[in-house]
N, C-alpha and C positions, 0 to 999 in steps of 0.2 A: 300601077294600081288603077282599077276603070272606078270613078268616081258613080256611073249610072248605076253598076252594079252593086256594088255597096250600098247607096240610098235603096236602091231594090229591096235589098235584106233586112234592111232596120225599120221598112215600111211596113213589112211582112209582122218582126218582130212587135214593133207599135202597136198592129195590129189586136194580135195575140196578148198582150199586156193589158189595150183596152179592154177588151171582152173578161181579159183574169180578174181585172179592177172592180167592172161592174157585174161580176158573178159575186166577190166578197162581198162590197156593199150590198147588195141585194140578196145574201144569204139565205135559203132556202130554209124553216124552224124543221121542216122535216128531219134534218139531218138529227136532229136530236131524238126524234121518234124511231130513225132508222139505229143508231147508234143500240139504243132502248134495247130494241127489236132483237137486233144480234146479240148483245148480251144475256139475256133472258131465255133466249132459246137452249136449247138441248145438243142441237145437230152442230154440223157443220153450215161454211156459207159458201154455198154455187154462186158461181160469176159466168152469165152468158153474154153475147151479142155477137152480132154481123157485122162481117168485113171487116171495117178499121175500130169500130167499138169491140168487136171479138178481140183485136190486138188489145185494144186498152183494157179489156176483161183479164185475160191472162199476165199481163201486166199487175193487176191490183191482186188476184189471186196468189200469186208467187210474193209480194209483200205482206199481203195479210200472214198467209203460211209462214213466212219467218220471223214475224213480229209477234205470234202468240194467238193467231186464228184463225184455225185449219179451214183451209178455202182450195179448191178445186175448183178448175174452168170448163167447162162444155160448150161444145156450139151447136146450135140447136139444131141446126140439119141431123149432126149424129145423133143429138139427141131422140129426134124422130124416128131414128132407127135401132136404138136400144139402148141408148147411154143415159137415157133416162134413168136408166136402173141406179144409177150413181146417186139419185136425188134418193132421200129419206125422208119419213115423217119427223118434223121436228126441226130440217133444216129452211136457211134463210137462204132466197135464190134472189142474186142479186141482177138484175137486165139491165143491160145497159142500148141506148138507141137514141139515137137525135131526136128523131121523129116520132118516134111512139107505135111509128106503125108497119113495122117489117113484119110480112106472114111468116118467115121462121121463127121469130121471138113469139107471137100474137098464138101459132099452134101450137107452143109448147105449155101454153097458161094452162088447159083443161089438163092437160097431166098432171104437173103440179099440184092444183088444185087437190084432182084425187090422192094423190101421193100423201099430202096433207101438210106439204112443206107452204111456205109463206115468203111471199113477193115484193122486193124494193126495186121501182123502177129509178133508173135515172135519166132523166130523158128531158130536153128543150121544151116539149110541147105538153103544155096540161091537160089538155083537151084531148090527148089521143089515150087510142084503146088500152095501149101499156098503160096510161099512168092512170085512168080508171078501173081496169084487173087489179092493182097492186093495194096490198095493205098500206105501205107506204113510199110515196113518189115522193123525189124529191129533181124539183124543177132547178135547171142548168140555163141560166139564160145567155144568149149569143150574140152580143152586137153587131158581128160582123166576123165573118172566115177571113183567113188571110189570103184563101185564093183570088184573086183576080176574076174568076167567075163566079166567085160565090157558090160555088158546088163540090170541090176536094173538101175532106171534113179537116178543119185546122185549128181555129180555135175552137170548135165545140168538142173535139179527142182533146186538147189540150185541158180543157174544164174539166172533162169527166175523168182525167186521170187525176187532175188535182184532187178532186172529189172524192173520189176511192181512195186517194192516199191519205186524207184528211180524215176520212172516217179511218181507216188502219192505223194512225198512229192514234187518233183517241183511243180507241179501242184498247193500243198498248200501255197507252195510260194508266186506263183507269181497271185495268187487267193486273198492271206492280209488272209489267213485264219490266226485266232488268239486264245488267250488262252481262251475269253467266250465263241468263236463258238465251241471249243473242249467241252467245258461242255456242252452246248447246246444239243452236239448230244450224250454225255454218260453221264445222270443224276444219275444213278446207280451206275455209278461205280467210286472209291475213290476218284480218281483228279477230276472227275465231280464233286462231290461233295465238293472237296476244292475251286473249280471254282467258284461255281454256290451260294451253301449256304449262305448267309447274315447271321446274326446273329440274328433279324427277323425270320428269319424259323425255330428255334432253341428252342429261351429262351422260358421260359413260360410266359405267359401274361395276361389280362384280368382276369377271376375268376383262372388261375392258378397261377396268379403272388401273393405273399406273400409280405403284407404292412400294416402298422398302421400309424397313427397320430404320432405328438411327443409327444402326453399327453397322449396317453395310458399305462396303466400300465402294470405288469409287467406280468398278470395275461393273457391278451388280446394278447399281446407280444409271450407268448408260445402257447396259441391255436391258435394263426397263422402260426407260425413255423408247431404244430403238423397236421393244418390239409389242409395243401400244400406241407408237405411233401419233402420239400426243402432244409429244412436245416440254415435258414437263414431269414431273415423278413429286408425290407425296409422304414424306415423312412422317411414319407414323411408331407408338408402342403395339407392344405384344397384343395389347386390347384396342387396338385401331384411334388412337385417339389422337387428332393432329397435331403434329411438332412442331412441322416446318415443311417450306417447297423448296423442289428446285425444279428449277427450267434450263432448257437447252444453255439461253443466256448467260448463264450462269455457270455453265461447265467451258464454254465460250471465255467466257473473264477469264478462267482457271488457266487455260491456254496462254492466252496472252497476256496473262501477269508472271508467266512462269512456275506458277507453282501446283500444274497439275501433278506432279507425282509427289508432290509434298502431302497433298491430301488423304489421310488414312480413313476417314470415313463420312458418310452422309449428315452427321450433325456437324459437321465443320466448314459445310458450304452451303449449306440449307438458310433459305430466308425464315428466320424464326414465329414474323408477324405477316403473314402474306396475308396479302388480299383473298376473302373466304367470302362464299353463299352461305344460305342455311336451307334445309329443306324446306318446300312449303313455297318457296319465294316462286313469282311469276316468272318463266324465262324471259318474258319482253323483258322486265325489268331488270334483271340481271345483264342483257345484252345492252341495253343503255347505259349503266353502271359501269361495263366493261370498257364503252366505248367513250364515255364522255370523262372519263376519271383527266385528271392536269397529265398523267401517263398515262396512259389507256393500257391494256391487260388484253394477251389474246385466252387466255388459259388459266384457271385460278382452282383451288379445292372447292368442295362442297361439305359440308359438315351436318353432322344432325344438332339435334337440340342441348344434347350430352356432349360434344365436341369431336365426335367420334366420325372418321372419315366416310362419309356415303357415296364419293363419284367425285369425277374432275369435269368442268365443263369447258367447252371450247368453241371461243367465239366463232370459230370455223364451221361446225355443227350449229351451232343456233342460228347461224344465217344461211346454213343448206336445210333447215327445216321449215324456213320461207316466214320468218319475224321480220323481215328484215326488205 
């Protein structure tokens, strides 16, 4: 382990912390004028800058978008060439820039302006041309970059990300954003999916769902099992209403107790009380359920309200649909 290098990274880090510390303390009231500002409006909120604030732009755009406001990145070079058209009247364009005075942010103001959208700069300097264009600036102060020459942008991208994210979760706030609008908008990815998933979207059902009669024998019983592939078969009446399960386990015991041919039919080896869902339940939670139970369960019925068999679900499927 090089001891130089290490103190190297935690000096960087230091660095970076001090400048986070003395931006809170010295919190900028704008943010509440900006916060206002997006609310109030009509449009949507444009996020520009240059270079590494362009990375931090598109960074806060893709959070605002999935916390509950709709934000779109531009950068202003393309915008000087027709991406402009993106901007609306009505919409909030948010600049981002250390210094206040890059001429691809500073060119795109009189567009703007005409467009008839409205400008929150975020920017270190309050004296520059950004943060006097803008309805409201809201001043990022920088102690010190963790560069070593004081010229890579380090702690001031690090501020203005915080800054953008700080406004984006008030925002979700005070918007009742909540935990099915977050699924809502990321169906792909894990917690959408623990959000969103029912158990419903899940079990198998219909010609996948695996079921007999109670008076089926024992013979009917396994080419059900063998050709749904499940693992398991649901006993059910004439009017689908659950009996009982059985599982492969359980035709398994039969064997090795000796008394599979003794058995004449499906109510005579069916577990009476098995462990059941109901419709409606989360599959996250259902797959928790299955798995933390004092015996854990790969495979269980699903049942409606009325007790009436709706699907079999399997922990196997609930963790190839990515809950897991």
């Amino acid at each position: 382990m090089n001891e130089d290098i290490l103190n190297r990274i935690k000096k960087a880090i230091d660095i970076e912390i001090g400048s986070i510390e003395h931006f809170r303390e010295n919190l900028d009231p704008a943010f509440s004028d900006a916060v206002e500002l997006i609310l109030n409006s009509k449009g949507r909120v444009i996020l520009t800058g240059v270079g590494k604030s362009g990375d931090i732009a598109k960074k806060i755009s893709s959070t605002m978008s999935s916390t509950g406001t709709p934000a779109i990145c531009i950068h202003p070079t393309d915008a000087a060439h027709g991406d402009a058209g993106i901007i609306q009247e009505g919409d909030v364009v948010i600049a981002i820039g250390k210094s206040g005075e890059s001429d691809e942010l500073l060119s795109l103001i009189p567009t703007i302006r005409k467009i008839g959208a409205k400008i929150i700069s975020i920017t270190a300097n309050p004296e520059s041309r950004l943060a006097k264009a803008s309805e409201v600036c809201i001043i990022t102060p920088v102690l010190k970059e963790a560069c070593p020459l004081e010229l890579a942008p380090t702690s001031s991208t690090t501020i203005a990300l915080i800054a953008g994210d700080a406004i984006a979760m008030t925002l979700m706030e005070l918007k009742n954003f909540k935990e099915e609008d977050f699924a809502l908008y990321h169906p792909s990815g894990r917690l959408g999916k623990r959000l969103s998933l029912n158990i419903e979207d899940v079990m198998r059902k219909d010609d996948l769902s695996a079921f007999v009669l109670a008076e089926a024998n024992l013979e009917i019983v396994i080419n059900e099992i063998t050709a749904k592939l499940v693992g398991a078969v649901a006993v059910v009446d004439k009017d689908m209403i659950l009996l009982g399960f059985i599982t492969d386990f359980d035709i398994r015991k039969l064997l090795m107790g000796g008394k599979f041919t003794s058995v004449g039919s499906a109510s005579e080896i069916m577990n009476p009380k098995p462990v059941s869902f109901k419709t409606g339940e989360k599959a996250y939670d259902v797959l928790v359920s299955m798995e933390e139970r004092p015996r854990p369960i790969s495979v269980a019925p699903v049942v409606d309200h009325a007790g009436k068999l709706a699907g079999i679900v399997s922990l196997h499927d609930l963790i190839q649909r990515g809950l897991k």
